[in-house]
Structures are given as structure tokens and as C-alpha cells.
C-alpha positions, 0 to 999 in steps of 0.5 A: 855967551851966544849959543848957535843952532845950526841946520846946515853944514854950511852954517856950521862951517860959518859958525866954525870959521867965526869962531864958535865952540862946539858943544855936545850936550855941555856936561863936561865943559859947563863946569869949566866955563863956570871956573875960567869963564865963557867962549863968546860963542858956542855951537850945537849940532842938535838942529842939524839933520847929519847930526841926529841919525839913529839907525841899525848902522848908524849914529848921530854926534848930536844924538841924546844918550837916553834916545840910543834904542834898539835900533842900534846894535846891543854893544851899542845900547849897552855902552849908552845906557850904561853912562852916569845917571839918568840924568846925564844920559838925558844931556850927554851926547855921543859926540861929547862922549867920544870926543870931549870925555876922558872916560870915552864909554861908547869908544869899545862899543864903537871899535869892534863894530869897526866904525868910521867917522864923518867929521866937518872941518872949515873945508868940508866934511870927511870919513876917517877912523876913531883914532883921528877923531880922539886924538886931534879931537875932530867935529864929529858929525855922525858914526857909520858901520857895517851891522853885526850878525851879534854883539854884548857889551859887559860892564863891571860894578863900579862905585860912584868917584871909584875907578873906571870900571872894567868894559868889554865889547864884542861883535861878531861880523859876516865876511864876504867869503861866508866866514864871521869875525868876532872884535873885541875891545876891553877898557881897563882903566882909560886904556883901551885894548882891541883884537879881533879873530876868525870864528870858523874853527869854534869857541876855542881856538877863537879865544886862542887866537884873541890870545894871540892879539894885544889881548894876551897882554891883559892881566889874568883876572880881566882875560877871564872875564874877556874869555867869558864874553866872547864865548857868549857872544859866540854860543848866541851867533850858533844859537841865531 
């Protein structure tokens, strides 16, 4: 197998239309390779300079899990830090998690900080939401947002080969009319569940509203464990 190292979207694109198959860090598919054998080619972001960005409102596909710090939001750094075994956040990229894993830990993360993809075909590069991105499994380049005045990320014990466990991610977003926003994303299971509420007329009637949302459907047990998350958030926004 050739491994192709491209450092330009116009390499890539070559490499794409010569057929090459993208890889993140290889940890989900090298098994696979090894079972049913390896593509002639096989393309890496990880010399590409679009693919590598670490910011406060941005993150490269190509960017190595264990290198996502406090210079992203705290939802963020959670829902990474948080992924396997040292070991694997040491290949894992964020390309590969979002895009290549069924789990897709830093997905929640990504939603409720509201983030928009930029994404490179064989005509170019383009920005679109998540849900393209998963579901026609895009070549995903970087990830944008706008950065949240507060964020947590909650992940529940889980045992080695057990079940997903339970994720809940909130941010809280400054409005251009002065007002916040807090976004939540709750994985239960491989299902991601989202809403999202004004924050003007306190913790309470925030949590009312998010009931109001595809997050009232939750079972009972998870709904709490939601609830008590977003009060956290909220009462370290009025803290700041």
C-alpha cells in the first residue's frame, strides 16, 4: 500500500481523483485492511496545513486527539480526552472519529458548539453542517464555531466492551441581542438527541424549555442526569 502525504488541497484533490483512500490516524480501519486486504493507496491529512489547525473556534480533521488542549473550548477537550486509551488518543484523529466511528464521541461536543464543516471533494473545498458530513461521509478538513461564553461535557462510567455510555454536552452562546443560548447534546446509546433554550429567564424555566425540545423524550434517569448538567453550566455562566 502507498501512503500519500499530501500538503496542499491541490495534492489532495489529485490524490482523490487517483483514487487514494483516506485515512485518519488508521485505528478503525487498519483491522479491516488486515481481514479483507489494502486499497493500493491510501491518503493522510496529517502534512496538510488546513487539516492541522488548533484554535479557540477551530479544529483540524488531522489534529491528534491527545494534542486537543485548553486552546478549544472545555466540551471539546472533555469529549477528546475522554476517547479509549491513551494509546488510541495518541493515533485517533478528529476526522476519523467523526467521520469513520460509529461511536462518534466528539459529535455532541461538535453540536452544541454549533459547528460548520469545511469539507474537500474533487472540485474543491466547501462548509456544510455535521449531518452531511456523517451521513455522506465527506473528506472532512477542519471544524469552525463561533466560541462559547461556557461549555461542560459529562461522560458516564462505562465498562471496557460494555455499552456506549451516556454523553451530555452543553455550551452556552452570547446572542447578538445581548441575550445566551445554552445547546445540549445527549448520546444515549449510538443516538444523539439535541435542543437548545434562551437562557434570559433563569435555570428553571431553561430546563422547561429544553423539555420542551427532542430532549423531553429522554428516558426519566437520563433527563436528570441532562437537567443536572445544564444547571451547571448555567450557574458557572452567572458565576463568570
Amino acid at each position: 500500500m502507498l501512503l500519500r502525504l499530501p500538503t496542499s488541497l491541490t495534492e489532495a484533490q489529485n490524490c482523490m481523483a487517483e483514487g487514494a483512500v483516506p485515512i485518519g490516524g488508521a485505528t478503525l480501519v487498519w483491522a479491516l485492511w488486515q481481514r479483507d486486504g489494502f486499497p493500493e493507496q491510501a491518503m493522510s491529512l496529517r502534512s496538510l496545513p488546513e487539516a492541522n489547525v488548533i484554535g479557540r473556534e477551530a479544529l483540524g480533521a488531522a489534529v491528534l486527539l491527545h494534542r486537543i488542549d485548553d486552546r478549544v473550548p472545555e466540551v471539546m477537550r472533555g469529549a477528546a480526552s475522554t476517547v479509549g486509551t491513551g494509546a488510541v488518543r495518541r493515533t485517533a484523529t478528529v476526522g476519523g472519529n467523526i467521520v469513520g466511528s460509529t461511536l462518534r464521541c466528539l459529535l455532541p461536543a461538535a453540536l452544541v458548539l454549533d459547528t460548520r464543516a469545511t469539507v474537500l471533494d474533487r472540485d474543491g473545498t466547501f462548509e456544510t453542517d455535521l449531518a452531511e458530513v456523517v451521513a455522506k461521509r465527506h473528506l472532512l478538513l477542519s471544524l469552525r464555531w463561533r466560541a462559547p461564553t461556557t461549555s461542560g461535557y459529562h461522560k458516564a462510567p462505562a465498562e471496557v466492551g460494555g455499552p456506549p455510555p451516556l454523553v451530555v454536552a452543553t455550551a452556552v452562546h452570547a446572542q447578538e441581542d445581548g441575550g445566551r443560548r445554552v445547546r445540549v447534546a445527549v448520546r444515549d446509546g449510538y443516538e444523539v438527541t439535541g435542543g437548545s433554550a434562551d437562557c434570559a429567564a433563569g435555570t428553571d424555566e431553561t430546563l422547561r424549555v429544553l423539555d420542551t425540545t427532542a430532549l423531553g423524550s429522554l428516558p426519566p434517569e437520563i433527563g436528570d442526569v441532562m437537567r443536572r448538567e445544564v444547571s451547571g453550566v448555567l450557574g458557572r455562566t452567572t458565576d463568570g
